[in-house]
C-alpha positions as CSV (number, residue, x, y, z in Angstrom):
1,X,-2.3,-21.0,-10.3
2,X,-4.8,-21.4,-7.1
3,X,-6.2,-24.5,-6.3
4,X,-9.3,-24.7,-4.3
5,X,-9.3,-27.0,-1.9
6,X,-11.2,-27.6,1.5
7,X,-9.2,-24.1,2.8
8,X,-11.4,-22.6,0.1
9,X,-14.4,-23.4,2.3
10,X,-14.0,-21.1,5.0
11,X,-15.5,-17.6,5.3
12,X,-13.1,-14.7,5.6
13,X,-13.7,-10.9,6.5
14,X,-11.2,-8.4,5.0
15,X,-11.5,-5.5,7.3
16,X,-11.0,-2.1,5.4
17,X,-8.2,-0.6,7.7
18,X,-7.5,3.0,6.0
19,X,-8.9,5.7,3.9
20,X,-7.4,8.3,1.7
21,X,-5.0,9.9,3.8
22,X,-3.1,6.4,3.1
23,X,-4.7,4.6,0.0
24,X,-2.1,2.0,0.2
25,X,-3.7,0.6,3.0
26,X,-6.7,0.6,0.9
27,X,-5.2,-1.2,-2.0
28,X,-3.8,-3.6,0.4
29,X,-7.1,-5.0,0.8
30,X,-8.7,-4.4,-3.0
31,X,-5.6,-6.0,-4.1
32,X,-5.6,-9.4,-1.9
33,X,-9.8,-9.2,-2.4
34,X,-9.5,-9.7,-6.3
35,X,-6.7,-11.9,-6.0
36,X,-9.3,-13.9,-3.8
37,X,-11.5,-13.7,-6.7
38,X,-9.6,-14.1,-9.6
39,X,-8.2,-17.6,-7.7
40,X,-9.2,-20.3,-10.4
41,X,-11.8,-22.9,-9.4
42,X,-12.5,-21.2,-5.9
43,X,-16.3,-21.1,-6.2
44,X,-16.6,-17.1,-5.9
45,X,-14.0,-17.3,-2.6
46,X,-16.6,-16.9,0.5
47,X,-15.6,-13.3,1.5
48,X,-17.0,-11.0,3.7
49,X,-15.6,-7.2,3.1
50,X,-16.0,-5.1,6.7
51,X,-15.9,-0.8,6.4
52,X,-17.3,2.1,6.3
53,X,-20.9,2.9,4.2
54,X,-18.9,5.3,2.7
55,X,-15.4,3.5,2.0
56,X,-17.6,0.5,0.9
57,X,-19.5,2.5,-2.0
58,X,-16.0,4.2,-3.1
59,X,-13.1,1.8,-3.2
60,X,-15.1,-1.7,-3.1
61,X,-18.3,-1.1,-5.4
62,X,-16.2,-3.6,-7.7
63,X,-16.6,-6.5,-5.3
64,X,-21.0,-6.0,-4.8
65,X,-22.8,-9.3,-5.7
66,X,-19.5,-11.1,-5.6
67,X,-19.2,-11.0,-2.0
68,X,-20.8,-10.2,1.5
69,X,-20.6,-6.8,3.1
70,X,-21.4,-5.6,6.6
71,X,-21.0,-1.6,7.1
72,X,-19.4,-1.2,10.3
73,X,-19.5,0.9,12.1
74,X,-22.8,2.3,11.9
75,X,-23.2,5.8,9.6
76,X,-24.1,7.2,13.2
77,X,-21.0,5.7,14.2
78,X,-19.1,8.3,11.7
79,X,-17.4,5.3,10.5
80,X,-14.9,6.4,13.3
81,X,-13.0,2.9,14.3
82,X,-11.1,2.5,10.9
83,X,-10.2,6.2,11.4
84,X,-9.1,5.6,15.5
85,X,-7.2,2.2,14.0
86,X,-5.2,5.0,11.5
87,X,-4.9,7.2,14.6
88,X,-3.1,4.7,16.6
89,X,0.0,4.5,14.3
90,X,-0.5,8.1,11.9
91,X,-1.5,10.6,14.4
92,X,-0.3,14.2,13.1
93,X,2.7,15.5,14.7
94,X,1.0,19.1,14.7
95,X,-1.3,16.9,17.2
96,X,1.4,16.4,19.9
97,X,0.3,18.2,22.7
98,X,-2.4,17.0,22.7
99,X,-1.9,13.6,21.2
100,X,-1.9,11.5,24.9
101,X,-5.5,12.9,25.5
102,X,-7.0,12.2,22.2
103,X,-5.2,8.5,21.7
104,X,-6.8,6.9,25.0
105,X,-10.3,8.5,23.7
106,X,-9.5,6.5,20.4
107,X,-8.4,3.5,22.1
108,X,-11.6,3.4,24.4
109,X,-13.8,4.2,21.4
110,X,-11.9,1.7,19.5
111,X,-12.0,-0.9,22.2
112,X,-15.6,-0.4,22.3
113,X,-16.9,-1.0,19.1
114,X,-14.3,-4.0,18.5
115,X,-16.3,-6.6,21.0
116,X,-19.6,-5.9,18.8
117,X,-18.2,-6.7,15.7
118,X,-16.6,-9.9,17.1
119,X,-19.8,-10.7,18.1
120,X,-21.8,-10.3,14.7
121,X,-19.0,-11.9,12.6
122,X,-19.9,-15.6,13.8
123,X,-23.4,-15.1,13.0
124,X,-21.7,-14.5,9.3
125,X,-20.4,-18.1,9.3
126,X,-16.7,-15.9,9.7
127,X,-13.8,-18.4,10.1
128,X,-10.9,-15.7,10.5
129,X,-10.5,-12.0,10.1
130,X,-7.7,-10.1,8.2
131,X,-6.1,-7.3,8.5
132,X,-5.4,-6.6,12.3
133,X,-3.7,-3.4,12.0
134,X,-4.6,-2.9,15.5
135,X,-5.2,-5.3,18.0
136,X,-8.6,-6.9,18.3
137,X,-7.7,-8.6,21.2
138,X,-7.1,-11.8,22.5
139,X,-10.7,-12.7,23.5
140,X,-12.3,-11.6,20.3
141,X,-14.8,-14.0,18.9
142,X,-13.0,-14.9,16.1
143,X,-9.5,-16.2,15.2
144,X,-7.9,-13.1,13.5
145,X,-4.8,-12.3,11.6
146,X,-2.1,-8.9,12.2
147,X,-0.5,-7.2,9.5
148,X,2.3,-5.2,10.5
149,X,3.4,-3.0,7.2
150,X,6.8,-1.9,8.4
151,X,9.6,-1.3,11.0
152,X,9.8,2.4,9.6
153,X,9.9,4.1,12.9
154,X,13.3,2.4,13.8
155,X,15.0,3.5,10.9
156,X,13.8,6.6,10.8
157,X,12.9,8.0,14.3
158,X,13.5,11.6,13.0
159,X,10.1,11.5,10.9
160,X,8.3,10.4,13.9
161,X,7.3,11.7,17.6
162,X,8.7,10.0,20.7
163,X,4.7,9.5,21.6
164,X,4.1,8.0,17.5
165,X,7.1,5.7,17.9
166,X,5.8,4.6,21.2
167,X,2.6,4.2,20.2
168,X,3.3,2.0,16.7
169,X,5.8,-0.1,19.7
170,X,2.5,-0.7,22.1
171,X,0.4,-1.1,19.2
172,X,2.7,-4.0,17.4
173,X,3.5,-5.5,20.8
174,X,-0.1,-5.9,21.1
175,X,-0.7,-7.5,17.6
176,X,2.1,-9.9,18.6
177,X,0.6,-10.8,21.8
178,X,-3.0,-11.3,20.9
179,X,-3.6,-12.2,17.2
180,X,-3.2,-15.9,16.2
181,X,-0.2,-15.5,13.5
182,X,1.0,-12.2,11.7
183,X,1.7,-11.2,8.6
184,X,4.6,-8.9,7.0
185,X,5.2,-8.1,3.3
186,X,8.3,-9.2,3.0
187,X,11.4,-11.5,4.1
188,X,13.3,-7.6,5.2
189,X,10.1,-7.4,7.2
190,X,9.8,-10.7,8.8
191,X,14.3,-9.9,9.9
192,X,12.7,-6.8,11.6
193,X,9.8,-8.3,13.3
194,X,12.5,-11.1,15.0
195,X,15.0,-8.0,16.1
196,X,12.0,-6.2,17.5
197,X,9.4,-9.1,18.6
198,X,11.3,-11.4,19.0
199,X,8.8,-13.1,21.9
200,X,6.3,-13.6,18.5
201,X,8.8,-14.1,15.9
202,X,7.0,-17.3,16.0
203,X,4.0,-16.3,15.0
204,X,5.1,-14.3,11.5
205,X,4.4,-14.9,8.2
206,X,5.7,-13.6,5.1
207,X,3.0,-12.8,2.5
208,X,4.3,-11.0,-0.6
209,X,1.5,-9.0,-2.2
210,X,0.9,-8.6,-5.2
211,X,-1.2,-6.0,-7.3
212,X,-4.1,-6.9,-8.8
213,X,-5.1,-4.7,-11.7
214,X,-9.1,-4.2,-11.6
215,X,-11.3,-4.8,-14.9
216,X,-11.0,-2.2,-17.4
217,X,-7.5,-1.1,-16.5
218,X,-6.8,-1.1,-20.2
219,X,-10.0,0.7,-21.1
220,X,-8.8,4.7,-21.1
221,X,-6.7,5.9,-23.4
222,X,-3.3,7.1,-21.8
223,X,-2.9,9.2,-24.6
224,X,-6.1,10.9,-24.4
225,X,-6.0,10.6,-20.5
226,X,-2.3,12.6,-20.4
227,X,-3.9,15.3,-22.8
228,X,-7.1,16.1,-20.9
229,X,-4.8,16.6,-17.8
230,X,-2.9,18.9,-19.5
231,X,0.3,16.9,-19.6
232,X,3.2,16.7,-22.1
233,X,3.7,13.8,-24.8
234,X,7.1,12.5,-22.7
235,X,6.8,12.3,-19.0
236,X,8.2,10.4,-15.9
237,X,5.9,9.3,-13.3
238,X,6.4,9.4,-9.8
239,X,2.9,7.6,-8.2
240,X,3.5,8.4,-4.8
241,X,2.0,9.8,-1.6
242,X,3.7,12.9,0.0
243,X,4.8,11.3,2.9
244,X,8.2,12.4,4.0
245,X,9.7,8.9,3.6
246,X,8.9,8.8,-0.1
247,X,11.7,11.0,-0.9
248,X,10.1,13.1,-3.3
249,X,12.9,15.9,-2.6
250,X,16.0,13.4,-4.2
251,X,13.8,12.8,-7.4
252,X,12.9,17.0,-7.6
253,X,17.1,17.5,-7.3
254,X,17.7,15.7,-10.2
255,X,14.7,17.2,-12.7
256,X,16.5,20.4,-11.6
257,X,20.1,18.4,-12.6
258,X,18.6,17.5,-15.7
259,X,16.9,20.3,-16.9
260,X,20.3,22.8,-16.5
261,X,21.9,20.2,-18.5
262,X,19.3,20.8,-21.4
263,X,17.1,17.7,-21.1
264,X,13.1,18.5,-21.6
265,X,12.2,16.6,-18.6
266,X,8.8,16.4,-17.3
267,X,7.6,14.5,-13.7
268,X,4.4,13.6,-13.0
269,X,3.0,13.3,-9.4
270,X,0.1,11.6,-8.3
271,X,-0.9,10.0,-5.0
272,X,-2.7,12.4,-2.4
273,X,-0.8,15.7,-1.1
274,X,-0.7,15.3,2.1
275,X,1.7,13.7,5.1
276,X,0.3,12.7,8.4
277,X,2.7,14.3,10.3
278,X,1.7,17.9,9.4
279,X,1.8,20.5,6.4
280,X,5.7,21.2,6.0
281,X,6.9,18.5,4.0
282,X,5.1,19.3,1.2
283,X,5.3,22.9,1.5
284,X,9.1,22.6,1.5
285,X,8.7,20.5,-2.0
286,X,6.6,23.2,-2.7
287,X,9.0,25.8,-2.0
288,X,11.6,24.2,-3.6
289,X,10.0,23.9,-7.0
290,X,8.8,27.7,-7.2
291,X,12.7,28.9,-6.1
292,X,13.9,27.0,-8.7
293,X,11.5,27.2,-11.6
294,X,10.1,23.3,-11.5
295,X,6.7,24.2,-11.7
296,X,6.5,23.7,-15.3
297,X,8.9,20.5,-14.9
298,X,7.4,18.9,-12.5
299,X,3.2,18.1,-12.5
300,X,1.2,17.6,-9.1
301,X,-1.7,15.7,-9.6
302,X,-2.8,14.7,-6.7
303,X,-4.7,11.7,-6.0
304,X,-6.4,10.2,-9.0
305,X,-9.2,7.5,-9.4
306,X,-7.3,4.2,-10.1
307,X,-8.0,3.8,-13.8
308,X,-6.9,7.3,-14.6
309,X,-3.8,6.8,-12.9
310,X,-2.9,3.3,-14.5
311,X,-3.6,5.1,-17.5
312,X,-1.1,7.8,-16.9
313,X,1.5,4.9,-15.8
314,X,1.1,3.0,-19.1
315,X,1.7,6.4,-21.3
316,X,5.0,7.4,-19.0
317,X,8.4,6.5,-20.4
318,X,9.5,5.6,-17.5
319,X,8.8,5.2,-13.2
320,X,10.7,6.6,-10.1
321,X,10.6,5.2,-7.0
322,X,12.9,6.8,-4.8
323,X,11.1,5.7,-1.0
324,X,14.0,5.7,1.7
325,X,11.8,2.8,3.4
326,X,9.4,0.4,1.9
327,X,7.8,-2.6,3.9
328,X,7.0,-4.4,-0.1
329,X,6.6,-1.1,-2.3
330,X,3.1,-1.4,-4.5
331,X,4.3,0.9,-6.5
332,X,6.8,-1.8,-7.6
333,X,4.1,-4.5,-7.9
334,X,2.2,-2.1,-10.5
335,X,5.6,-1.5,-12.5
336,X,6.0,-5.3,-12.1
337,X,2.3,-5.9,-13.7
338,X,2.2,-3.1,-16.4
339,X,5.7,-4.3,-17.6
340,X,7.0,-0.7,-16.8
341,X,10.5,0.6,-16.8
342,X,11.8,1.6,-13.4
343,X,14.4,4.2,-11.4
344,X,14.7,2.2,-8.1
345,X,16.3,3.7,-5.1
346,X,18.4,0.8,-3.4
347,X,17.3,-0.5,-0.6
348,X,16.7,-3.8,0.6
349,X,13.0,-4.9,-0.1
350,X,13.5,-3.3,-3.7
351,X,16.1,-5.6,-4.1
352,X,13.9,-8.9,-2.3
353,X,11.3,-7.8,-4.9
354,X,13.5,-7.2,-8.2
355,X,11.5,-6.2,-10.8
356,X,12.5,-6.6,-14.7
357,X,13.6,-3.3,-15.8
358,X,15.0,-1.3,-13.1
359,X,17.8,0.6,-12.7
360,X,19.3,1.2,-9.0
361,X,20.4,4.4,-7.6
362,X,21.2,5.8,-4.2
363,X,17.8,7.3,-2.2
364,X,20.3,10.1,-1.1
365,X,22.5,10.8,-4.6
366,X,20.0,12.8,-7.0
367,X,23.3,13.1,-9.1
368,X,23.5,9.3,-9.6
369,X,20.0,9.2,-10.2
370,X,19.9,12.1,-12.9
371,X,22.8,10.4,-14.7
372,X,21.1,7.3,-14.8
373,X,18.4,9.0,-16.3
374,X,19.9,10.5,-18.8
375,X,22.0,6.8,-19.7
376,X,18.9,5.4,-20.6
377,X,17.2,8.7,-21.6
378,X,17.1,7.5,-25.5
379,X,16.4,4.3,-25.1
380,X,13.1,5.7,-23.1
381,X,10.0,6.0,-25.2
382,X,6.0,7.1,-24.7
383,X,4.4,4.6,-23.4
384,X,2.0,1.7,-23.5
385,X,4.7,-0.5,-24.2
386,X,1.7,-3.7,-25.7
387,X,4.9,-6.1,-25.7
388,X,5.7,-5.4,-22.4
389,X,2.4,-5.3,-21.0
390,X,1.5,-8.8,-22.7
391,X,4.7,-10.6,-21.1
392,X,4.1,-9.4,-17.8
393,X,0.7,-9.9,-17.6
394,X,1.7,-13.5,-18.8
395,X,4.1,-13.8,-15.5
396,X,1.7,-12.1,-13.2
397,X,-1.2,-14.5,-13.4
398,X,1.5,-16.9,-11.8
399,X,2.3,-13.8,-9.0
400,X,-1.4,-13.8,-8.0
401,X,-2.7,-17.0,-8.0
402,X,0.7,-17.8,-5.6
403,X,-0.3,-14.9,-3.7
404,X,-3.6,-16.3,-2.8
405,X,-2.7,-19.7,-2.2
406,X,-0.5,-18.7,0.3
407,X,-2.8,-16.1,1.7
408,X,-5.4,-19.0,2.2
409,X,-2.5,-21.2,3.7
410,X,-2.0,-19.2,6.8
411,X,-5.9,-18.0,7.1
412,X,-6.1,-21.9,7.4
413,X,-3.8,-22.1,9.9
414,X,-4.5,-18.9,11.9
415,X,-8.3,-20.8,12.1
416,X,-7.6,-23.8,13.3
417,X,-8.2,-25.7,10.2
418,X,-4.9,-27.3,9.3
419,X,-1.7,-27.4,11.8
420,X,0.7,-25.0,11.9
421,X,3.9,-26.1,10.3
């Protein structure tokens, strides 16, 4: 439970840092913004919501006469500095050649516009800004707060550019430098950022999200919802993006494993088609379903609005997540929330978050994973599980309301308003 107390006060501006090329950066926000809300006794939490006109009306229409807004930038603008802040860490490897051009016009564009809104957020009675996902600077007219989402690019240097890995470097060296404290997702997270920053390891903060289901989540019928879409009564769910590091390809191995050994599986895909680094990814998926006769096995949605695809998660039998590298997976958090089942590849920060109900399986061993599958295969059934839901719903109100006390914890401290421990 969250207690209000004189932290409560303050005014805080929640920048919206993404669009739908990554919508977990947009739930990121959505997510802490109705935990925010939902925080008992906190007087409608003073918040002030910064994006887009565009991004605004889509994703945070929810939020209107609940809290402030200010569109920035301008419409004439293009809302074009959330998209730069993207750039700065997600720039398409197709762009290489002529990625060092195009990143210092983002930067200078970026730079530009980010003194102006420092300079209207005091007249807003702003006490601290959240997310920096870029730097803002260290002379920016209010105290702010980084978020560094992962150490990816270390792990993983073969899904990124030697420009992009430089670039997330700079850019996180920068967030270090200038922002008052930092936040990562998870304790894996915070070992990372002291390997790799270690110069501001002592400005880091561990902050474990938490999804935060919006009103009406339980209003469609997943039934009804699966049947307009075409789908089959029994279905997996895979809610992903197609970013390469989501490992789609591991989870498409064993449908093929399972269906020559006469299972009736069906997968279900949502989450946008599309990878920052280029087109080939997911034409390689692509390729791979159509050479091996998965297109009737396996269903790509795409991305879906919110409610539909909580819908669809509540009628699957069961989740994969098979994601090489997670900074705190919120795919997890909604298994975690809708009391789902769930086929967890085994890495660290699925382990630091340890939801009921999953089974483990190497991100690399489809064979492990399809055998796990079929352990548990009749044990699965056709969801909504009401039990399920009800008990985790139960332990979830204690996950948020922790979740915002400590989010209001370190915007206290990043202020000014209490001492840093």
């Amino acid at each position: 439970m969250c207690h209000s107390d004189h932290r409560t006060l303050m005014k805080i501006a929640l920048l919206n840092v993404a669009d739908e090329t990554w919508m977990g950066g947009v739930y990121y926000v959505v997510n802490l913004a109705r935990a925010l809300l939902r925080c008992a006794n906190n007087d409608g939490e003073r918040l002030l919501i910064v994006g887009s006109e565009a991004m605004l009306q889509k994703h945070y229409q929810e939020f209107r006469g609940h809290v402030d807004f200010l569109v920035f930038p301008s419409s004439r603008a293009k809302s074009l500095l959330w998209k730069f802040a993207y750039s700065v860490t997600h720039l398409p490897a197709v762009l290489s050649s002529k990625l060092s051009g195009d990143h210092k016009v983002s930067i200078q564009y970026r730079d530009h516009l980010t003194p102006r809104l420092g300079r209207m957020l005091p007249a807003r009675d702003v006490a601290v800004v959240f997310p920096g996902s870029y730097s803002l600077g260290s002379d920016f007219d209010v105290p702010w707060i980084g978020w560094i989402f992962d150490f990816q690019h270390h792990y993983y240097r073969q899904f990124f550019s030697d420009e992009e890995c430089r670039s997330r470097d700079e850019t996180f060296a920068r967030i270090g430098r200038e922002s008052r404290l930092v936040v990562v997702s998870s304790q894996q997270a915070m070992k990372d950022f002291q390997r790799f920053l270690p110069d501001f390891s002592h400005k880091a903060r561990v902050l474990k999200f938490r999804s935060v289901l919006p009103q009406g989540w339980d209003g469609l019928d997943p039934a009804l919802t699966a049947r307009e879409l075409g789908l089959p009564d029994r279905f997996l769910m895979i809610p992903n993006q197609f970013f390469v590091h989501k490992n789609h390809r591991t989870a498409f191995e064993a449908v093929l494993i399972l269906r020559d050994r006469g299972f009736d599986i069906h997968v279900v895909c949502t989450g946008a088609v599309f990878d920052f680094r280029g087109s080939q990814h997911v034409e390689d998926l692509r390729s791979y379903m159509k050479t091996n006769l998965l297109e009737s096995r396996i269903h790509v949605l795409g991305l879906l609005p919110r409610l539909r695809q909580i819908a669809l998660m509540r009628m699957a039998m069961a989740v994969i997540q098979p994601s090489l590298f997670e900074g705190w997976s919120t795919v997890v958090e909604d298994c975690r929330t809708l009391g789902k089942k769930v086929f967890l590849s085994d890495i660290p920060v699925h382990r630091e978050q340890n939801p009921p109900h999953a089974s483990y399986f190497d991100p690399l061993d489809s064979e492990m994973l399809a055998m796990q599958i079929a352990d548990r295969w009749e044990e699965l059934e056709t969801g909504p599980c009401i039990r399920d839901e009800i008990e985790a719903m139960q332990t979830q109100q204690t996950l948020i309301g922790n979740y915002a006390t400590d989010f209001l914890s370190i915007s206290a401290e990043a202020s000014g308003s209490v001492r840093s421990l």
